[in-house]
N, C-alpha and C positions, 0 to 999 in steps of 0.2 A: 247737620246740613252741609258740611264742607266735605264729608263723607259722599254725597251725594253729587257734588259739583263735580267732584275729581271723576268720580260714576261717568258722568254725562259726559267730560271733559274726555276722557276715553271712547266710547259712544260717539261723539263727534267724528273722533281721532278717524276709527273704522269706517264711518261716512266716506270724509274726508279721502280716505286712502282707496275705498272700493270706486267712487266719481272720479277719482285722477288715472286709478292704473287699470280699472276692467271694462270691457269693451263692452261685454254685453250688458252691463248694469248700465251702462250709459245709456246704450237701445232702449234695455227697460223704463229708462227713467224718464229720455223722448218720448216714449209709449204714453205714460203718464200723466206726460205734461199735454199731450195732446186728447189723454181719456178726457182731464181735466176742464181743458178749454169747452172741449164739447159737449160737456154736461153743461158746463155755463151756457152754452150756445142754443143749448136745445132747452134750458129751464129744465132740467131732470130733477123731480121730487125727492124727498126724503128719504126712501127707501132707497130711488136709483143709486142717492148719495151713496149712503150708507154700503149698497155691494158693491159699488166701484171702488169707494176706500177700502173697504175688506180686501177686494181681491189686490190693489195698485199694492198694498202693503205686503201680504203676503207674497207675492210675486218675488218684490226686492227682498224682503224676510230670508227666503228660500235661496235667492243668488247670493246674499251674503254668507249663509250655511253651506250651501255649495262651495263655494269660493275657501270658505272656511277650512270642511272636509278637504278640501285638495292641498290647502298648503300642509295641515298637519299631515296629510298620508306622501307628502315629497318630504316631509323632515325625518320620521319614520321611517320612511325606508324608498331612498333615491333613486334606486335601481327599479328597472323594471321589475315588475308583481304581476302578476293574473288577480290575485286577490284585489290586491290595491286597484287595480284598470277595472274590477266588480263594483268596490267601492266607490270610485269614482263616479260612473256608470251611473250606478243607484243614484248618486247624491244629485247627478244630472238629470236625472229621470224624472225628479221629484221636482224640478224647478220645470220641466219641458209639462208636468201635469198642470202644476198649478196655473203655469203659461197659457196652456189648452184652455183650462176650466176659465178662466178669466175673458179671454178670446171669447168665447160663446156668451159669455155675461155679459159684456160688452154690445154680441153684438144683439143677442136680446135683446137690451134697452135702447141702442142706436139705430138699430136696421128700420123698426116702424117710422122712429122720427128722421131717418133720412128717407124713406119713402113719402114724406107725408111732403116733407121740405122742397122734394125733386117732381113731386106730383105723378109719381110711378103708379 
């Protein structure tokens, strides 16, 4: 069990350190808190639950691997790369899809209920 605190206690640590110094985790996470409220707002069902948690997670999942990928490819090799600017690239890619894909879920589930709300 103390094997597992210390786990967590690191885990935290990387929270902790990606909310203080990255910009766009932060956006992310405003994103979130407001996917959040809105589902409270609108009563969204258990399923709505369930893809908004999936995707809110996954989103930040992805910005902290990104984030991740870029500091090991500055320790690796500081100078400018083609390779490494590829690398990067990619590991940005991958967080701008999930971004996308999440966007659209979002507004799947919210668009009927703000039309229903605005009486569009």
């Amino acid at each position: 069990m103390k094997r597992f605190y210390k786990s967590a206690k690191f885990a935290f640590n990387g929270l902790k350190y990606m909310i203080l110094t990255q910009r766009n985790f932060k956006i992310q996470l405003v994103c979130a808190i407001i996917t959040i409220s809105l589902g409270y707002f609108f009563e969204v069902n258990t399923i709505e639950w369930a893809l908004l948690s999936i995707c809110i997670s996954i989103v930040l999942g992805f910005e902290i691997l990104n984030t991740s990928i870029e500091y090991l490819c500055d320790i690796v090799n500081p100078q400018t790369n083609m390779k490494i600017k590829v690398i990067k690239d990619l590991a940005a890619a991958a967080v701008l899809i999930v971004g996308f894909t999440s966007l659209v879920v979002g507004l799947i589930i919210f668009l009927p209920k703000l039309f229903v709300f605005f009486k569009i």
